[in-house]
C-alpha positions in Angstrom: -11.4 34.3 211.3 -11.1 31.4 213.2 -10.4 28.4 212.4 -10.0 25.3 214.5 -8.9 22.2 213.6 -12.5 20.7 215.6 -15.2 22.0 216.4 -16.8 20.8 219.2 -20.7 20.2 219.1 -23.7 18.0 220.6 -25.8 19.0 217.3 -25.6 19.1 213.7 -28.2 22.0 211.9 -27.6 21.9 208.4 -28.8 23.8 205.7 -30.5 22.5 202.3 -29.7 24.5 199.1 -26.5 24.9 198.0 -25.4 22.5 201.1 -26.8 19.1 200.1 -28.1 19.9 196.9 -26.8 21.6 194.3 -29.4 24.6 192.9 -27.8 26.1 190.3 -29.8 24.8 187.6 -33.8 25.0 189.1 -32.9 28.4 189.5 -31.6 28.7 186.2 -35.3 27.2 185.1 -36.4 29.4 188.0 -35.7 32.4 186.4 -36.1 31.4 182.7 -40.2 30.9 183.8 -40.5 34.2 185.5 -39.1 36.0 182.4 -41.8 34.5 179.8 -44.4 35.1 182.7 -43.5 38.9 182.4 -43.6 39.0 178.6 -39.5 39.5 178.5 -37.9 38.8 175.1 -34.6 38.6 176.2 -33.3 37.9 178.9 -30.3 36.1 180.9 -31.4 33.4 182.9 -27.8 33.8 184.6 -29.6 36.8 187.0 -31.8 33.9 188.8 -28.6 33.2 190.7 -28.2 36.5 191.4 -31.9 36.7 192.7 -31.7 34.1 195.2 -28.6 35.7 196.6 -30.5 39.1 197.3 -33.6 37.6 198.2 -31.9 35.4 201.0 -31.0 38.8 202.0 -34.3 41.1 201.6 -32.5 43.1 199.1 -34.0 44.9 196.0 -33.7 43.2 192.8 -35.4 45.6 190.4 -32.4 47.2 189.4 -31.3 43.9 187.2 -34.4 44.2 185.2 -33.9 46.1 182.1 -36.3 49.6 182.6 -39.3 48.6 180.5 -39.7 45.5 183.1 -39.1 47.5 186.7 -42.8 48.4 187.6 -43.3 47.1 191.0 -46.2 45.2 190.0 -44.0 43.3 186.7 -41.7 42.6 189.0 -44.0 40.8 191.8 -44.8 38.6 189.1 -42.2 37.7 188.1 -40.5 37.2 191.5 -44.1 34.8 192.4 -43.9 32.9 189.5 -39.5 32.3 190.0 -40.2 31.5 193.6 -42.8 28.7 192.2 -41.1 27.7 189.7 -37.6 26.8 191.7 -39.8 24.8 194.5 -41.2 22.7 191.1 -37.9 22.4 189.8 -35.8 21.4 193.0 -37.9 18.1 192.7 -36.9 16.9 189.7 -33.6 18.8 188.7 -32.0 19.4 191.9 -28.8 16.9 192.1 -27.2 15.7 195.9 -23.6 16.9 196.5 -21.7 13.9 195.7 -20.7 11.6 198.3 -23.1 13.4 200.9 -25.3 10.3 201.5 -21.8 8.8 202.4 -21.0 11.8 204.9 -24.5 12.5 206.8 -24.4 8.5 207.2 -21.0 9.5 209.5 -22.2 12.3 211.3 -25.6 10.7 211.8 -23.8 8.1 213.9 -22.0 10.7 216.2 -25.2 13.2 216.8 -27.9 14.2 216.2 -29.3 16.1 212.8 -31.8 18.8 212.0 -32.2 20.6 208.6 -32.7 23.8 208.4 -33.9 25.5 206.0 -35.2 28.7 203.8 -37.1 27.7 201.8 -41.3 29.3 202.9 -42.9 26.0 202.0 -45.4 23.9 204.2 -43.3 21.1 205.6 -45.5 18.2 204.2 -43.8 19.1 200.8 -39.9 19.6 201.5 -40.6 16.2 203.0 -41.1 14.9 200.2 -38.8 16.4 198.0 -36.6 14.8 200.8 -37.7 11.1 200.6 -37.1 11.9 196.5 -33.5 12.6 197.2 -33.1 9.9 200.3 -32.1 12.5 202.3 -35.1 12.6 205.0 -34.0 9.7 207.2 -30.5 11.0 208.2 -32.9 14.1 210.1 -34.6 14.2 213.3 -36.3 17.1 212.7 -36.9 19.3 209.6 -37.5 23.0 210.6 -38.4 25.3 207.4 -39.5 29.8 207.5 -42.8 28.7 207.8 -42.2 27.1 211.1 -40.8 29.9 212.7 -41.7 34.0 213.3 -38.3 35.1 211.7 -36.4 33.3 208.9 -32.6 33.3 209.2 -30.6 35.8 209.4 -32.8 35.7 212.8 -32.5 32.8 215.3 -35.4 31.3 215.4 -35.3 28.6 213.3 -31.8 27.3 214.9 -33.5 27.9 218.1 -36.2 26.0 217.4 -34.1 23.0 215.7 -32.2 22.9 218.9 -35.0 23.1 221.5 -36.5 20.0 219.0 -33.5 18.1 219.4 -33.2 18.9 223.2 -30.0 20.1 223.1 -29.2 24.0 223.8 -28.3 26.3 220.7 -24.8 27.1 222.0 -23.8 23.3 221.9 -25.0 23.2 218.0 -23.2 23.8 215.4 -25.0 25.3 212.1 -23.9 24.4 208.2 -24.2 26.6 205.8 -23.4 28.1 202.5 -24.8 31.7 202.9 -24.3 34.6 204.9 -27.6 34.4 206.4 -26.4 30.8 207.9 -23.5 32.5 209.5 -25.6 35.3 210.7 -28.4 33.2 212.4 -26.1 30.8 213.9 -24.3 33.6 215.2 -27.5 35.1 216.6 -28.5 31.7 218.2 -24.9 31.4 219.5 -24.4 28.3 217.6 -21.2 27.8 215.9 -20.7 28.0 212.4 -19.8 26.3 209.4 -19.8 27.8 206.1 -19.3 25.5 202.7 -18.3 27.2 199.6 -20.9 24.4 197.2 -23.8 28.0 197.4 -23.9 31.0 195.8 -21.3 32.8 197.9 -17.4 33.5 197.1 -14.7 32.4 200.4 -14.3 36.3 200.7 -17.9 36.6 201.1 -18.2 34.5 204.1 -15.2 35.4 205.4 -16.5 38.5 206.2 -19.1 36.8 208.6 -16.6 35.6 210.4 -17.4 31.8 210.9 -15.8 29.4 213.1 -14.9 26.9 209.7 -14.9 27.4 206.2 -14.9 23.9 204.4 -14.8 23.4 200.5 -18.0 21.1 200.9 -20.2 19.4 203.3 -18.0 15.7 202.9 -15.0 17.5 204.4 -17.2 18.1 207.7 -16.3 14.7 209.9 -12.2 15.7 209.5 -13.5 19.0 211.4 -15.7 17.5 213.5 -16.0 17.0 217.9 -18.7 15.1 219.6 -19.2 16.5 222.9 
């Protein structure tokens, strides 16, 4: 893996969960809703992290339902009602990484920011959510699935950051704490910054081969090249 002391970059593309905001608990909340929606009398709302992480990448998830709660259809459900459930939650539980109002106040000031984001939700309400957490300002643009043909791990939504930024992809670099960051920024021939505040181990990422792997978001600047 490498890892350079700077890397050098016209544009900053940074994710949203596990990033700036910490998720653990909405989809803790998340998963505790979609459980009661299914009729489940016990359950471990500890799998909701598990979830996101094979949902970010289209992987099954029946298998950590207990047999009597597989069916294709119990499991919709529940997946509709979790997805709902985390969006409502973000609003009010979802907490900022600290000092990161501190650090996108520094990299605002050197280039330019997009975020980037997962999450399928009309744009009008991550917005919001946004002004809620005074994070909206420090952005340019704000691109979310719904914007784009192919979520991450394809390159559209990077692409489409970039091209609204007017820089080219391959002078951005993209921050991230999954694997489906690394693989779209890789895809969009951006580089790429992984952050171990998500769901995903060091070993994990390190298999995706980024060009940085930083302990969180604030230890970006140190790391960081205008070009």
């Amino acid at each position: 893996m490498a890892t350079p002391n700077k890397i050098t970059a016209k544009a900053l593309l940074i994710d949203l969960d596990g990033t700036l905001i910490n998720p653990t608990q909405a989809l803790l909340e998340a998963a505790e809703a979609g459980f009661i929606a299914i009729g489940a009398t016990t359950y471990d709302p500890k799998i909701g992290i598990e979830i996101a992480r094979r949902m970010e990448q289209n992987q099954p998830v029946h298998d950590l339902f207990s047999s009597g709660l597989r069916k294709p259809q119990i499991v919709k459900k529940f997946l509709r009602t979790y997805i709902d459930a985390y969006y409502m939650a973000t609003i009010n539980k979802a907490t900022p990484i600290p000092h990161v109002y501190e650090t996108l106040q520094k990299l605002s000031q050197t280039m330019p920011l997009a975020l980037v984001t997962l999450r399928s939700i009309p744009k009008k309400q991550i917005t919001k959510e946004l002004q809620k957490l005074k994070l909206l300002h420090y952005f340019q643009t704000v691109i979310t699935t719904m914007d784009v043909k192919n979520p991450k791990p394809f390159p559209d939504a990077v692409e489409k950051a970039a091209q609204q930024l007017g820089i080219s992809a391959n002078h951005c670099a993209i921050v991230g704490d999954s694997i489906i960051d690394i693989q779209a920024g890789k895809a969009a021939t951006a580089k790429t910054i992984a952050v171990l505040t998500g769901l995903y181990t060091r070993q994990e990422l390190e298999k995706e081969n980024p060009d940085l792997i930083i302990p969180n978001i604030n230890h970006l600047p140190q790391h960081l090249k205008p070009s």
